[in-house]
C-alpha positions in Angstrom: 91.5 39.8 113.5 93.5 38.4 110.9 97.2 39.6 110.1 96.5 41.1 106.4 94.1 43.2 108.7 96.4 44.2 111.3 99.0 44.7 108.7 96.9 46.9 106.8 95.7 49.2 110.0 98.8 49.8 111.6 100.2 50.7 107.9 103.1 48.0 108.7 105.4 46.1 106.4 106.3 42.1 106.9 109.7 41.8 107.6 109.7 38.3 108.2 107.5 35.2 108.5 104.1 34.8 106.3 100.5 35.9 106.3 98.0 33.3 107.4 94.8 32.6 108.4 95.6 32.4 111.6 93.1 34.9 114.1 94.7 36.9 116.3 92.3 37.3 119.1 94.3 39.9 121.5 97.2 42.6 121.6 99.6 43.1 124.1 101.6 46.1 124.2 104.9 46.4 126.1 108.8 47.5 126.1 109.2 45.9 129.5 109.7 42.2 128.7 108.7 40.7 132.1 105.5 42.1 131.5 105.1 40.3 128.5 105.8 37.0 130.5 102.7 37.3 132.4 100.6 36.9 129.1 98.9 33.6 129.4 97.0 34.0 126.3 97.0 32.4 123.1 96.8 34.3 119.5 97.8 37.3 121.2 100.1 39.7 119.5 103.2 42.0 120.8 103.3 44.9 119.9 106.7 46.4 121.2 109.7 49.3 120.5 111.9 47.2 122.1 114.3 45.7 119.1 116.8 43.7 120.0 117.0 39.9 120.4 115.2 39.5 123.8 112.0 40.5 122.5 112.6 38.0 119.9 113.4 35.6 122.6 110.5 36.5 125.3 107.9 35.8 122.5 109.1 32.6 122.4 109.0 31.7 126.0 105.5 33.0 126.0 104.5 31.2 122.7 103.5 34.6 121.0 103.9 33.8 117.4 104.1 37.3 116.2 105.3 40.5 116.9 105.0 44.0 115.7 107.7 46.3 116.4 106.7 50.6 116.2 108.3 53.5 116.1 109.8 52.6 112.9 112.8 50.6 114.9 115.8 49.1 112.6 115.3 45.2 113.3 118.5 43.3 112.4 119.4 40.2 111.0 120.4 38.0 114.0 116.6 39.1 115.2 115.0 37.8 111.8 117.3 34.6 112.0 115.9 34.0 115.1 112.0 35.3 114.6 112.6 32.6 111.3 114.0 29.7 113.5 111.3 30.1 115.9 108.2 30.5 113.9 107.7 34.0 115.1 105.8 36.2 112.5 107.7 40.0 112.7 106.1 43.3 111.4 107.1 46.6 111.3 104.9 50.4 111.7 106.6 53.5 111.5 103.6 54.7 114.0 104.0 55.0 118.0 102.7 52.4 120.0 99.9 55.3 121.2 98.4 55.0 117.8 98.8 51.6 116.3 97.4 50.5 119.8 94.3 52.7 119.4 94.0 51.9 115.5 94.1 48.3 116.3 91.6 48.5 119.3 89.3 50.9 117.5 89.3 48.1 114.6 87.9 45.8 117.4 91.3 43.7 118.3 90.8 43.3 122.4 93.6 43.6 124.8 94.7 41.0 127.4 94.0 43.0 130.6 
C-alpha cells in the first residue's frame, strides 16, 4: 500500500517527512515498544499512541521508516527533529488504533503476525 493511501484511509495529516513511492507491505500496531523490537520486517509501518521520543527512537532501531501516531496525540518538536534526523516518515489520525487498524487491514495492508 502506498503512503498517500494510508494517509487518505486512516484520515491522517503528515506531520513530518514526505510522501513517496515507497510500498508499505505490513502494519504493526503497538504502545509497548519491546514489542515493536521483535518486528523483523521490512516496509512495515507503526502505528502507535505512544508519543514521546522512544517511539521515535525504537523505529529506528528496528529500521521502520514511518510511523503513525492515533488518538489524535500532540507530537512535539524534539520528536519531529528526531523523526527528521532519522529519515522516519510521521503521521498523525485523530482515530483509535481499533479503527485505523481495521480501515487499514480492510483496505488490504497485512499485519506482521
Amino acid at each position: 500500500m502506498k503512503l498517500e493511501e494510508i494517509l487518505k484511509v486512516s484520515e491522517a495529516e503528515l506531520i513530518s517527512g514526505s510522501l513517496d513511492d515507497r510500498d508499505i507491505i505490513c502494519a504493526f500496531s503497538s504502545d509497548l515498544m519491546s514489542d515493536v523490537l521483535t518486528v523483523e520486517v521490512d516496509d512495515a509501518i507503526l502505528i502507535t499512541g505512544l508519543t514521546n521520543i522512544q517511539a521515535i527512537r525504537t523505529a529506528e532501531m528496528a529500521d521502520i521508516s514511518c510511523i503513525l501516531f492515533v488518538r489524535d496525540k500532540e507530537i512535539t518538536p524534539n520528536m519531529i527533529r528526531l523523526a527528521e534526523e532519522s529519515n522516519i516518515l510521521i503521521m498523525k489520525s485523530r482515530h483509535a488504533m481499533f479503527t485505523v487498524c481495521g480501515n487499514l487491514f480492510n483496505k488490504g495492508l497485512k499485519a506482521v503476525y
